[in-house]
C-alpha positions in Angstrom: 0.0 0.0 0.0 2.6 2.4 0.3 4.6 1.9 -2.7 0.8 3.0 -4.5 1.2 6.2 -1.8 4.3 7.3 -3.3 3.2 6.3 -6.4 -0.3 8.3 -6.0 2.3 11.6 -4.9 4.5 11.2 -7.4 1.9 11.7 -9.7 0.5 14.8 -8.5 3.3 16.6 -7.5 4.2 15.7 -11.4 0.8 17.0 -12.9 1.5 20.0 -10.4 4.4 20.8 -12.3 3.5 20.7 -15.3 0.6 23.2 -14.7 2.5 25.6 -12.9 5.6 25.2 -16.0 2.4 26.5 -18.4 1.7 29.9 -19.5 -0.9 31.9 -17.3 -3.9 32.1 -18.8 -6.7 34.2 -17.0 -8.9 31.8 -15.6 -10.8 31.4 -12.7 -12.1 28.1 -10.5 -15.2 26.8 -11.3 -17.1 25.1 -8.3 -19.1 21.7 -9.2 -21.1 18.8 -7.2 -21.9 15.6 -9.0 -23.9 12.5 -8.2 -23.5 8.9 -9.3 -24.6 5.3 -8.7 -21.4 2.8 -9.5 -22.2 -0.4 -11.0 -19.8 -3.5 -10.5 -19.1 -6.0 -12.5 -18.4 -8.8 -9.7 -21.1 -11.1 -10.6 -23.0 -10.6 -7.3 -26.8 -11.1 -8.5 -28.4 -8.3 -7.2 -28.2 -4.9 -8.2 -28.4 -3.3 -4.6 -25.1 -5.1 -4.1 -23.3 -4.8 -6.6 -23.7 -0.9 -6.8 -22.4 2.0 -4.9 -24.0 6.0 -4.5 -21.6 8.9 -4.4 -21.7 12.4 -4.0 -18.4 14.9 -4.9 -17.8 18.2 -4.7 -15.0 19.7 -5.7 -12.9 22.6 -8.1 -11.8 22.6 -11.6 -9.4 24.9 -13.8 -8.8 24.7 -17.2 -8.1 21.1 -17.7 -8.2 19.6 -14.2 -10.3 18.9 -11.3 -9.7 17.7 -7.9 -12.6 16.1 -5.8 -13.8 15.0 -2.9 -16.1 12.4 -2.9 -18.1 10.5 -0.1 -20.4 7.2 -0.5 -21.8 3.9 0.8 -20.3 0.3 -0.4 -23.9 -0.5 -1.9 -27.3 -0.2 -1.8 -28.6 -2.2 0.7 -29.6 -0.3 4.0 -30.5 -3.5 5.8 -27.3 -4.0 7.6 -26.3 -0.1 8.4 -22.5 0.9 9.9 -20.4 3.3 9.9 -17.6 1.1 8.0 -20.2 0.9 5.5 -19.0 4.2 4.2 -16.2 5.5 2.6 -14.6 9.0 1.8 -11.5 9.8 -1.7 -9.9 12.6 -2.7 -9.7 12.7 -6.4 -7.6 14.0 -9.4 -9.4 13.9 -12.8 -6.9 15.6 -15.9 -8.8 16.3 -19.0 -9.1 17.3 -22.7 -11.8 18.6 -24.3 -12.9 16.6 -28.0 -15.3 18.5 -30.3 -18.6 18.2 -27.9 -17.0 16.0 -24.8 -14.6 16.3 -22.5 -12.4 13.2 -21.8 -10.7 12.6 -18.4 -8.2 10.6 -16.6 -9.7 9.7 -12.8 -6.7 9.3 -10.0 -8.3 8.6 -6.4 -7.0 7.7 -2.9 -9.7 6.8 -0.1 -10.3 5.0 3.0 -13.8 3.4 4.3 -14.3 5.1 7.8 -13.1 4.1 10.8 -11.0 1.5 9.1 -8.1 0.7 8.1 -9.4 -0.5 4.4 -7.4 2.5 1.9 -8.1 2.1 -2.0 -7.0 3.1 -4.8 -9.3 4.5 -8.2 -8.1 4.8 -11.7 -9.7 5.3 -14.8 -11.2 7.6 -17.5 -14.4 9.0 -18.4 -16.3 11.4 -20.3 -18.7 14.2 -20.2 -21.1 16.1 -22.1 -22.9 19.1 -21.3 -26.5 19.6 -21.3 -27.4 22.8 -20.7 -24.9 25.8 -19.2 -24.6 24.2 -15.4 -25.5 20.8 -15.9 -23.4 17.8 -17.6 -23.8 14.6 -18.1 -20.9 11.7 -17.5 -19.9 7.8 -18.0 -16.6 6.5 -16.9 -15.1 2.8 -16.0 -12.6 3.1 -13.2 -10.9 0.1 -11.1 -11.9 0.8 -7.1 -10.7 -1.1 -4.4 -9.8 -3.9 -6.7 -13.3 -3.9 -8.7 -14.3 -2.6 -11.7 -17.0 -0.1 -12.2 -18.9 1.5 -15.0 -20.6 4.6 -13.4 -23.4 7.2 -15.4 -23.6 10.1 -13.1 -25.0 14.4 -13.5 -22.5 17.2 -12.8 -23.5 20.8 -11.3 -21.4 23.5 -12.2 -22.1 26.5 -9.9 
């Protein structure tokens, strides 16, 4: 685990960097909160089980964003705890393509009051739908399990 901690600050002391070696542009942050239901892949047979909600907040400029993103391990409420719920911080580079934006997702988290960290990676996309709301799909690996995950994004 921590040899994917170095790993995970390597990275964005890299990608910091880089954007601070670019030419300032005048730009200013742009706020956003998003919501999404995660769907797995692990051939559980229900889907209360095999999916996850989330909810992130978070900043973007220019081409990246950084997050922070809380959520439940699934959708069944039947047996509630604590350890049942997780918090990431997130870093999502992107590009913009014609009418979609396409991202890279980077993510470090831990289930509460645990000891369980994960890792995310991934990439997605997004569309926008009207001036502060987007659309977005993306497949990202999460504590060892893959995920496809549709979601809405608020820009504020």
């Amino acid at each position: 685990m921590k040899s994917r901690l170095r790993i995970f600050s390597m990275l964005l002391l890299v990608s910091s960097c880089s954007l601070m070696a670019q030419e300032e542009k005048e730009s200013t942050y742009r706020a956003y909160g998003s919501v999404g239901v995660s769907i797995a892949n692990n051939n559980d047979d229900t889907f209360q089980n095999n999916s996850y909600p989330s909810v992130e907040v978070g900043l973007m400029k220019e081409n990246v964003s950084f997050g922070l993103v809380v959520g439940r391990s699934n959708l069944n409420f039947n047996q509630d705890a604590i350890s049942n719920y997780w918090y990431e911080a997130k870093f999502m580079p992107s590009a913009s393509m014609n009418s979609v934006d396409i991202y890279g997702i980077l993510g470090i988290g831990n289930y509460i009051n645990t000891n369980r960290y994960f890792i995310e990676y991934g990439a997605g996309f997004s569309g926008k739908l009207t001036n502060h709301l987007n659309y977005y799909v993306q497949a990202s690996n999460w504590d060892g399990i893959y995920y496809v995950t549709p979601g809405i994004l608020f820009l504020l």
